[in-house]
GUMILUM-669462 format. One record per residue (C-alpha): residue number from 1; residue in one letter; x negated, y, z negated. Coordinates in Angstrom, 2 decimals, always signed. Layout:
<sites>
{seq=NUM; type=A; u=X; v=Y; w=Z}
...
</sites>
This chain:
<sites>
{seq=1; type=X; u=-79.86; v=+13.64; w=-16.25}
{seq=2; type=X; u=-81.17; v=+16.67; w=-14.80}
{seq=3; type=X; u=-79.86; v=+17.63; w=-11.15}
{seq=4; type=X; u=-82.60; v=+17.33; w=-8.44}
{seq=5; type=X; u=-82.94; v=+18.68; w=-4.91}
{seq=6; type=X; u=-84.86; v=+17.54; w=-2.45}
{seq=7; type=X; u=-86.26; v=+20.61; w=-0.43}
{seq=8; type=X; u=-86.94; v=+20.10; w=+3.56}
{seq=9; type=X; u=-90.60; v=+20.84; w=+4.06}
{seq=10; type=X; u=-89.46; v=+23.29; w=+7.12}
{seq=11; type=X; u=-88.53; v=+25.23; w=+4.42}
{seq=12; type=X; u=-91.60; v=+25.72; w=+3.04}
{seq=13; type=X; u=-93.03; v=+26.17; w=+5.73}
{seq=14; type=X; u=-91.33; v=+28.81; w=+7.14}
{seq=15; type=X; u=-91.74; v=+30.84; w=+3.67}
{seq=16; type=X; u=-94.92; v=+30.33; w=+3.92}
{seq=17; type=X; u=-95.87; v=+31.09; w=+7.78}
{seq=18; type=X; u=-97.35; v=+33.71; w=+9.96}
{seq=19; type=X; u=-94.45; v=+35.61; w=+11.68}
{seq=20; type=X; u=-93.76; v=+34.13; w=+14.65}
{seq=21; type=X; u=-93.43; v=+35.30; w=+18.46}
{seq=22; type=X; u=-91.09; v=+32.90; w=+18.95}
{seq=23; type=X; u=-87.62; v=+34.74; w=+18.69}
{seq=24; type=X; u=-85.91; v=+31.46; w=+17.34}
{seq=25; type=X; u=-88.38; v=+30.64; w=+14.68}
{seq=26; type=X; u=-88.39; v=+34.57; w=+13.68}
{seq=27; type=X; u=-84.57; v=+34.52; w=+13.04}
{seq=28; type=X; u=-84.97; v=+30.91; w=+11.07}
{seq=29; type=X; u=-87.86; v=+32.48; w=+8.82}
{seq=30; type=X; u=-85.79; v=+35.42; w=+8.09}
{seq=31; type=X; u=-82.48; v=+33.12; w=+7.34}
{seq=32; type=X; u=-85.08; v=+31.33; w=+5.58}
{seq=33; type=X; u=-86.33; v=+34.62; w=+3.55}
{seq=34; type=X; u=-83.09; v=+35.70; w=+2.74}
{seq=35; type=X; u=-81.89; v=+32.09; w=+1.32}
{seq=36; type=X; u=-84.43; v=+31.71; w=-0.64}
{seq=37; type=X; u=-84.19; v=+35.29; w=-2.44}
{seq=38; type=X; u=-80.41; v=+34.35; w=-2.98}
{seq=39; type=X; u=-81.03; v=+30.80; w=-4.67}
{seq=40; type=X; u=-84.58; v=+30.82; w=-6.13}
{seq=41; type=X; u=-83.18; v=+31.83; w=-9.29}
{seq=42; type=X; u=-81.07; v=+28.42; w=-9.10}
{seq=43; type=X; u=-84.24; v=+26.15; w=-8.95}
</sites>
């Protein structure tokens, strides 16, 4: 069987978003950024 993964919309959402103004939403899209650069190749 082939391995899933289910993927939390917030994610998507914050790779997909407007920079924020919000300092804690800009520091989860960045975390978010970086992640996703790191593992995209896994999915």
């Amino acid at each position: 069987m082939k391995p899933k993964v289910y993927l939390e919309t917030s994610v998507i959402s914050y790779l997909t978003g407007m920079p924020s103004r919000d300092l804690i939403t800009v520091g989860r899209q960045q975390i978010t950024h970086q992640w996703w650069e790191s593992r995209k190749k896994d999915f």
